[in-house]
N, C-alpha and C positions, 0 to 999 in steps of 0.2 A: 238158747243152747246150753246146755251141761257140762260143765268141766269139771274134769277127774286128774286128780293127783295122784301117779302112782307109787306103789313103793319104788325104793331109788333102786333094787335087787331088778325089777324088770325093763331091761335095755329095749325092748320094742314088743308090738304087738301089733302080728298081721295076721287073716286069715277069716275063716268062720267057726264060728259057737254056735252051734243049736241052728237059730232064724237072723243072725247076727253077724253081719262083717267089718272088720277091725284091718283100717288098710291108713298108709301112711301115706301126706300126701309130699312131692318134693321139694316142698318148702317146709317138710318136719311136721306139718301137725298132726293130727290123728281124729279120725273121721271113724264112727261106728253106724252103719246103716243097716234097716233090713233089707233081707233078701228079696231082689223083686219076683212076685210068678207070675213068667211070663209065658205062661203054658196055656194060656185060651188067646194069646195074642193073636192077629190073624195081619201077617203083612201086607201090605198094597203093594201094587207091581210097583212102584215108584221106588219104596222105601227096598225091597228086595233088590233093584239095581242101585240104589246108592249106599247099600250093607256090601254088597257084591266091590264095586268100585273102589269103596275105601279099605276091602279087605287085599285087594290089590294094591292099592297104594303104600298100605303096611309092608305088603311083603317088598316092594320096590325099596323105600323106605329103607330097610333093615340090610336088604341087598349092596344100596349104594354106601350105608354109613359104615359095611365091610371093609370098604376100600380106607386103607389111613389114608389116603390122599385127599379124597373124596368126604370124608370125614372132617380131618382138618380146617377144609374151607367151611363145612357145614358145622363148628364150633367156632368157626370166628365169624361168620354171619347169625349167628344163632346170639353171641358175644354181644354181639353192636343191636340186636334187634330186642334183647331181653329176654329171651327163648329158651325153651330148650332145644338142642341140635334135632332129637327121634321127631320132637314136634314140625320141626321147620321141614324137614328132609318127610314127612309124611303131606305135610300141604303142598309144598311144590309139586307133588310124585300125584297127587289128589288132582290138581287145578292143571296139570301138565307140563308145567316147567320145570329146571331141576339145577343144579350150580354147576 
């Protein structure tokens, strides 16, 4: 893998260039990938209910860590397990359980 040093003028770089995407990841590094095409993909019924499923579980997800209460616990479970809280609160919401 390639490491680039940037000028110290540039504080971050996200997004896409051209065929090129430039995304940060939460631990600070910087990751440049191509673009996938995914335009002759052809899904299986399986993989469309488990795209479906976890698009659910996001929005659950996002819904519960609305709540600062709900929140809360799910940063101090997230704390104690090495996590991040979106991550935690998307697998419980995923597998069905929830805090």
């Amino acid at each position: 893998m390639a490491k680039v040093t940037l000028h110290p003028f540039i504080q971050r770089l996200q997004g896409k260039l051209g065929n090129v995407v430039f995304r940060q990841t939460h631990n600070g590094t910087l990751s440049a990938t191509k673009v996938p095409d995914m335009s002759k993909v052809k899904w299986s019924q399986a993989q469309q209910e488990h795209r479906q499923r976890f698009k659910q579980a996001v929005a659950e997800a996002k819904a519960a860590l609305a709540d600062p209460q709900v929140r809360a616990r799910y940063e101090e479970a997230a704390a104690k397990a090495g996590k991040r809280p979106f991550d935690l609160a998307v697998s419980d919401h995923y597998h069905g359980r929830g805090l």
